[in-house]
N, C-alpha and C positions, 0 to 999 in steps of 0.2 A: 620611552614612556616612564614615570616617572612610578605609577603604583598601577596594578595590573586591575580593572574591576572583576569583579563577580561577577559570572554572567551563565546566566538561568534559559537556556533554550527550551520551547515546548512546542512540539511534533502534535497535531493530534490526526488521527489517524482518519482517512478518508475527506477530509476537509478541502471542500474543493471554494475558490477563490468569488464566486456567484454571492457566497453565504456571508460575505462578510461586506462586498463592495459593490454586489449586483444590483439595481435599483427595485426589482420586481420582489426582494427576497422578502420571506413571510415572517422569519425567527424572530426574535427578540431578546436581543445582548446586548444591552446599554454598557455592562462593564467592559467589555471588546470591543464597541463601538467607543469607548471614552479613551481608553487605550491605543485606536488607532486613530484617533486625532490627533495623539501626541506625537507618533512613530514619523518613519523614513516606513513607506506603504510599496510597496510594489505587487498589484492584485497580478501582474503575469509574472512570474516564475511558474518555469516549465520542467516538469521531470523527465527523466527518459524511457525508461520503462515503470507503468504505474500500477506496481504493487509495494506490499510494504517492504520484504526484503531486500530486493535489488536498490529501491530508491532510498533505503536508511545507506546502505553500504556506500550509494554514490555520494548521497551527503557527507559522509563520514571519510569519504579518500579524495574527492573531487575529481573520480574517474568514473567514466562508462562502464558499466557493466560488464560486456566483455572481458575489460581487463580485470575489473576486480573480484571476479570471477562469482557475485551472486547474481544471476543470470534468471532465478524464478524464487519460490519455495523449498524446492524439496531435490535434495542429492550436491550440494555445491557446499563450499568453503570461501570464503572470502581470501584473498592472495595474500602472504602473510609477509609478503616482502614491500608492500605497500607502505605509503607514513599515514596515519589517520589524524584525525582532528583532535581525539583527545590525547593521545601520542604527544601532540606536538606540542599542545598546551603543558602536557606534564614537564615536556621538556624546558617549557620556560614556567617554571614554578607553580604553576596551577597541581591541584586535588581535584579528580573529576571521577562523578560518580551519574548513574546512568539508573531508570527507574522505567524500565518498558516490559511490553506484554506482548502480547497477538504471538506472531510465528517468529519473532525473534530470539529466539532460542541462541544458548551459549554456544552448540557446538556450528553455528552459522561461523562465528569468528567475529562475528560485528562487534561483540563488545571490547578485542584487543586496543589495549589501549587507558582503559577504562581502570581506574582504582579499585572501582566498585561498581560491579554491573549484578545489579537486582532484576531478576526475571521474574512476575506476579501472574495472576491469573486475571484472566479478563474481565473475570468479574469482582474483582476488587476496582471498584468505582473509586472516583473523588464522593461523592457523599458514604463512601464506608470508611471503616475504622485505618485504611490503609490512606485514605485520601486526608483525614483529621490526624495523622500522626505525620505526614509529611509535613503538611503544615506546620505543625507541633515544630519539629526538627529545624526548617527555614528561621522560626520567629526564637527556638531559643538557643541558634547557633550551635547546630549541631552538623555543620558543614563546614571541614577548614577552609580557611581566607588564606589565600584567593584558588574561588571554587568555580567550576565547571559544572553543572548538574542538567543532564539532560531528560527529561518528563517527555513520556511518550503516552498520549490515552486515547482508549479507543470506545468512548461514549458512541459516538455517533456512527461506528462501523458498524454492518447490522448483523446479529439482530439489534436494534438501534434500545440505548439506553433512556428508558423515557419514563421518569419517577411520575407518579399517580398526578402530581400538582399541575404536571404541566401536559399532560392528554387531553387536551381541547384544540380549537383550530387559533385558541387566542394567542398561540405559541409556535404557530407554524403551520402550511397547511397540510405537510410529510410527517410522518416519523422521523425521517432526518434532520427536517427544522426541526420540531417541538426536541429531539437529542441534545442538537446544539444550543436552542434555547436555556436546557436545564444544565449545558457545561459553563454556560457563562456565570454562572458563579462561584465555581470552583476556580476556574482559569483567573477570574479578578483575582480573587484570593492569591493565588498562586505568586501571581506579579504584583501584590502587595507586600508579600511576603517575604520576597525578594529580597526586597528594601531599595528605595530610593538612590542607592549608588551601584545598582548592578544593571549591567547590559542587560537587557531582554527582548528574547525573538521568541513571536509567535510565526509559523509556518505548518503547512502536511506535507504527509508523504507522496500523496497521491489524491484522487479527485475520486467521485462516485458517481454514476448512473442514477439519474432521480429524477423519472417520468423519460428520460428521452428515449427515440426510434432509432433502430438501426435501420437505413436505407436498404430496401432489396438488391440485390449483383454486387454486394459487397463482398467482404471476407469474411467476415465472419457468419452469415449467412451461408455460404460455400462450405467453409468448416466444418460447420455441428451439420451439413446434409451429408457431408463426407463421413463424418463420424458418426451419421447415423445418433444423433442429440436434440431433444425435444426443441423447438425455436424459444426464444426468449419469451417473456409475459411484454406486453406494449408498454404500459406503464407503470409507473407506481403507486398504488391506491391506499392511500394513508390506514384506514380499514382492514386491509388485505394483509400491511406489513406489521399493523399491531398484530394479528391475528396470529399473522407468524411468528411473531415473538412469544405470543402466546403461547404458541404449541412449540417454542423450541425449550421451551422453560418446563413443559408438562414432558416433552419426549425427554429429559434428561435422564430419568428414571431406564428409560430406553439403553441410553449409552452403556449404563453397568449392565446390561445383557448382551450388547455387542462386546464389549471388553470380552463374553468368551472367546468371540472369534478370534482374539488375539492372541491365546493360549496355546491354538494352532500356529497360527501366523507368524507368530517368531520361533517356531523350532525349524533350523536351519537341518538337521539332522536328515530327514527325511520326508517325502509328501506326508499330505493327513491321509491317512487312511480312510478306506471307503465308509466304513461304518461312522467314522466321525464326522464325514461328510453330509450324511445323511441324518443325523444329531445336531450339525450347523443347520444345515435346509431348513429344520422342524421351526428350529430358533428363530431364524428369518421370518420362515410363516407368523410364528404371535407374535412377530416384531410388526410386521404387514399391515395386522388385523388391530395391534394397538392404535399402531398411526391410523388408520382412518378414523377410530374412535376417536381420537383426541383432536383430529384436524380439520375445524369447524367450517375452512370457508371452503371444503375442499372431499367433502361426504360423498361420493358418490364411487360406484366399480371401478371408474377409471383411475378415480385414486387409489384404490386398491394396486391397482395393475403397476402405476408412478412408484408407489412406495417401495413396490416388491421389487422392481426393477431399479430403484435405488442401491436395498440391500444388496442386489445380485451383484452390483457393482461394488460395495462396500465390501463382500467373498472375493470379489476375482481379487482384489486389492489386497487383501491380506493372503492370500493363497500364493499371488507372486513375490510378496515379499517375504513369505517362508520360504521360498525356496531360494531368494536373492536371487532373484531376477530385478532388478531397476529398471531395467528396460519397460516391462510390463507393467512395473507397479505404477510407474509415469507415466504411461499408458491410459490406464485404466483412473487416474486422477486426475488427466485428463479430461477425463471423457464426465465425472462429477462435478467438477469444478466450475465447467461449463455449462451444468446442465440449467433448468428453471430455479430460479430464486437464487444461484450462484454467480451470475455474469452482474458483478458490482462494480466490479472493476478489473485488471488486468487482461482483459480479454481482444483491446484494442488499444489505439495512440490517438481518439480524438482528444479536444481539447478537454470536455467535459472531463476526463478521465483522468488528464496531464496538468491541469491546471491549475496553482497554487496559491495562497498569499503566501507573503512574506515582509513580515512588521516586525524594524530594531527601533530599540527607543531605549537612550541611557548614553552612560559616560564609555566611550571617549567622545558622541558623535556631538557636535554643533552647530548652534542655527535653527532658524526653524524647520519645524515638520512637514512633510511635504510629500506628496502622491506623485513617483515616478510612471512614465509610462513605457519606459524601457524595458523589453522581454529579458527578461534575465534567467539564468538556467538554475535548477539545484546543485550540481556540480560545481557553481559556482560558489558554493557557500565559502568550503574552506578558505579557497586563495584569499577570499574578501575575508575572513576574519584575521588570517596572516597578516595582510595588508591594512587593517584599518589596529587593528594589535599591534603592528610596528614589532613581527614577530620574523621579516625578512623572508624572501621566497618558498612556501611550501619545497621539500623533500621531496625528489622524483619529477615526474614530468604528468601533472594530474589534465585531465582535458579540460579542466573552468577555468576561467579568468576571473578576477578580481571587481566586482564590481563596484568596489568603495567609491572610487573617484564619482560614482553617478549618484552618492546618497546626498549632496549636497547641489547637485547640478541638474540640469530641465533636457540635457543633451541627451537625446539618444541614440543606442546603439543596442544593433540588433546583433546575434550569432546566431549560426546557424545551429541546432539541435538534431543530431542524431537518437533514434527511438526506435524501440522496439517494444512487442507483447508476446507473452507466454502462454497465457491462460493460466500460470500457475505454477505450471510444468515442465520438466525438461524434455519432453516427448517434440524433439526441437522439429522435426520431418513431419509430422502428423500436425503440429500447431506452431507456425512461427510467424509473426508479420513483423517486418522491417520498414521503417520507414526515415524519412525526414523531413522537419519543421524549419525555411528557411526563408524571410520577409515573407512575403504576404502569402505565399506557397505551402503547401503541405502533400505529403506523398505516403501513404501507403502501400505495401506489398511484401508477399510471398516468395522469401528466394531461392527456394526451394520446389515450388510448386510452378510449374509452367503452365497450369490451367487452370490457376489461381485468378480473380479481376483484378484491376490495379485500380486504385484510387487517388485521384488528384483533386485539392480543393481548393480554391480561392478564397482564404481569409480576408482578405479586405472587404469582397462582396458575400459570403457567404459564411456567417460565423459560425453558425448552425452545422457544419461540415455534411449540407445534406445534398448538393449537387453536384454529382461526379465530373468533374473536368478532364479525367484521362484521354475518353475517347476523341474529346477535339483538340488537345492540347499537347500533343502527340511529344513535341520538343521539349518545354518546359516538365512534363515525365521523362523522358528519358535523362536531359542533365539532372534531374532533381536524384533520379534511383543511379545513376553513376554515382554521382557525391555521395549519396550514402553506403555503394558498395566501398568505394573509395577509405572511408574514415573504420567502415569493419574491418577492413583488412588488414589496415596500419593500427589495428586494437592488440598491442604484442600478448598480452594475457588471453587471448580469444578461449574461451570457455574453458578457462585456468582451474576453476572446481575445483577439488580432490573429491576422487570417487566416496561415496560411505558402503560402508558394511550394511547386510542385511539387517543388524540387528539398530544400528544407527536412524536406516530407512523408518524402522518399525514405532522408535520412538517421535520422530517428527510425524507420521502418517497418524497414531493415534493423537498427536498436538492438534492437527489440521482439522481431524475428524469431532474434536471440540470446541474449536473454532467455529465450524460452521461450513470451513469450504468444502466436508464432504459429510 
């Protein structure tokens, strides 16, 4: 290849593939919608585990999780003997610099690789001063040529970003639309900014929960009764999840009074003492009694009881990671992460959850634009950027395949996809489903749990993944969960992690606990 382009990748986080190519969708993003006219579009790319760390790391090595050892959130390292994507670009003359937030944290390991890897806070939006200076940067070359620059943003994860102009239904009939509605202008920007001779991929990490049911005699249903975890809300109530946003903006004030609990929390030294224990309790109490003050859709005793029972879980959580116990802390984050207004995502392998776009458009590719229907993996990203970069076989032996050859071609080809859920957590015995996605088939289960249900679906006739095919389809489960045992076992990095310190623990559990997922 004769001159390398510039090529501007952007991840946005939760972005599930409905919003962009589904015919019922409510948003309105004419600049993403003009943008995916011009593209090579594939609305199925499937991730394997859908949450954001494990599926940035697969993007980024073009392995399973397993091997690349970020496996949930919280206590893992990414395998350092891996070749990553920006590795490899550096290795052929590329400058790559990397611009994400949520739980992607430096000491994950995801950013080796990377020139520059900027970690922000979530709430540096594209319409703040962080979102008008990047731009800044694109438009006056403030990125060497030939640059890598990967954008990661998390508008629409929730609590969902959704500036004053566009809180009406004219804009979506969720929170998660009218979010996505208010990114499509950043995002044009973004790929305008680019400029005209640079590759650009719009794609997510992972998919979101918005309005669907979990089936009864499922698994995760089983779970949170085993765990003893309030059952999910049924739907999404665009009302309900401003409200929440509402009050996560008003509890913040809240966090700097849980940060004392952390002053315990991380002394590795010794328990807290009993008297300090009883000076955290106190704390909890007006912690309790603010949240129901402030938590309008949600005034009544029983939220009192919700909230408290929140906190309790927020103590056990730091109390075991003062003492470095991991075990328990993941545990006990577990059992939050899961609970009401947390199950977003990572909690299961349907599709809604797995499901991606994935839109390139720029130099090297030619020909017109064209909407594949071919399921293609995330895993698959890198080998197809080796391959269509004319950068020669990815390093190591990553599980994606290339799928260049299909950006210009109507042929399809399906792979099978191995997947798994966390909830989050590595508490892998109390919460694990395994599963795989292979033609029209899909399999869920527990391999761990022997009174766990199994779940089998028939995608061609049921997209919905709402009627369980296990119990009659007794064969087609069984080959389906051998292949899947099968591909774990041949996963040589299988929960390759490196352990963290208690005091390592402490700083991602207070990340999390800002996030939102506890």
């Amino acid at each position: 290849m004769a001159a390398r382009p510039n090529i501007l990748m952007i991840v946005v986080d939760c972005l599930r593939s409905d919003r962009i190519f589904g015919p019922d969708r409510t948003s309105r993003t004419p600049r993403i919608d003009d943008f995916a006219a011009k593209a090579r579009a594939f609305p199925r790319m499937f991730v394997e585990n859908p949450i954001t760390s494990p599926s940035f790391a697969s993007i980024l090595t073009g392995c399973y999780s397993l091997t690349h050892g970020v496996t949930s959130l919280l206590g893992v390292q990414m395998d350092e003997g891996l070749a990553t994507l920006p590795g490899i670009l550096e290795e052929h003359g590329y400058h790559t610099y990397a611009e994400v937030t949520g739980p992607l944290l430096p000491m994950l390991g995801i950013g080796r690789g990377f020139g520059e890897y900027a970690h922000r806070s979530q709430n540096w939006t594209g319409d703040t001063r962080w979102g008008r200076r990047l731009l800044e940067r694109f438009r006056k070359g403030g990125f060497t040529a030939p640059w890598f620059v990967l954008v990661h943003l998390w508008e629409i994860h929730e609590p969902r970003h959704v500036p004053p102009a566009f809180r009406s239904r004219a804009f979506g009939a969720t929170a998660y639309d009218r979010a996505w509605s208010a990114l499509d202008g950043f995002v044009g920007d973004l790929i305008g900014a680019a400029g005209s001779d640079a590759l650009v991929i719009l794609t997510g990490d992972h998919g979101e929960r918005v309005g669907e049911t979990v089936p009864p005699g499922t698994l995760l249903p089983y779970f949170m009764d085993k765990l003893g975890i309030a059952r999910l809300d049924r739907e999404e109530d665009s009302r309900v999840q401003e409200d929440l946003v509402l009050y996560k903006k008003r509890g913040r004030q809240l966090h700097d009074v849980s940060r004392r609990l952390d002053a315990y929390a991380k002394r590795e030294e010794s328990p807290i003492e009993p008297r300090n224990r009883i000076q955290i309790c106190l704390t909890l109490i007006r912690i309790a009694l603010t949240r129901l003050r402030t938590q309008r859709f949600h005034p009544t005793p029983a939220g009192l009881r919700e909230m408290w029972r929140l906190k309790k879980e927020d103590f056990r959580i730091g109390l075991a990671v003062g003492q470095g116990d991991s075990r328990a802390a993941q545990r006990q984050i577990l059992r939050v992460t899961l609970s009401q207004f947390h199950l977003q995502h990572g909690y299961h392998i349907y599709d809604y959850l797995a499901q991606v776009p994935f839109l390139i458009a720029g130099p090297p590719l030619k020909g017109s634009p064209r909407r594949q229907r071919s399921a293609v993996r995330n895993i698959d990203i890198l080998p197809t950027f080796c391959d269509l970069l004319e950068l020669g076989p990815p390093p190591g032996a990553p599980h994606g395949r290339s799928f260049a050859p299909l950006l210009n071609s109507d042929a399809v080809e399906e792979r099978p996809l191995y997947m798994e859920a966390r909830g989050g957590a590595q508490a892998t015995r109390d919460f694990y489903i395994r599963g795989l996605r292979s033609g029209a088939w899909k399999i869920a289960y527990a391999p761990f749990d022997a009174e766990a249900p199994l779940e089998l679906y028939d995608l061609a006739a049921d997209a919905r993944e709402e009627a369980n095919r296990a119990p009659e389809r007794t064969e087609i489960a069984a080959a389906l969960r051998a292949e899947a045992e099968k591909l774990a076992g041949e996963m040589s990095g299988a929960e390759a992690g490196a352990a963290w310190t208690a005091a390592e623990q402490a700083v991602l559990v207070e990340k999390l606990r800002s996030l939102g997922y506890m």
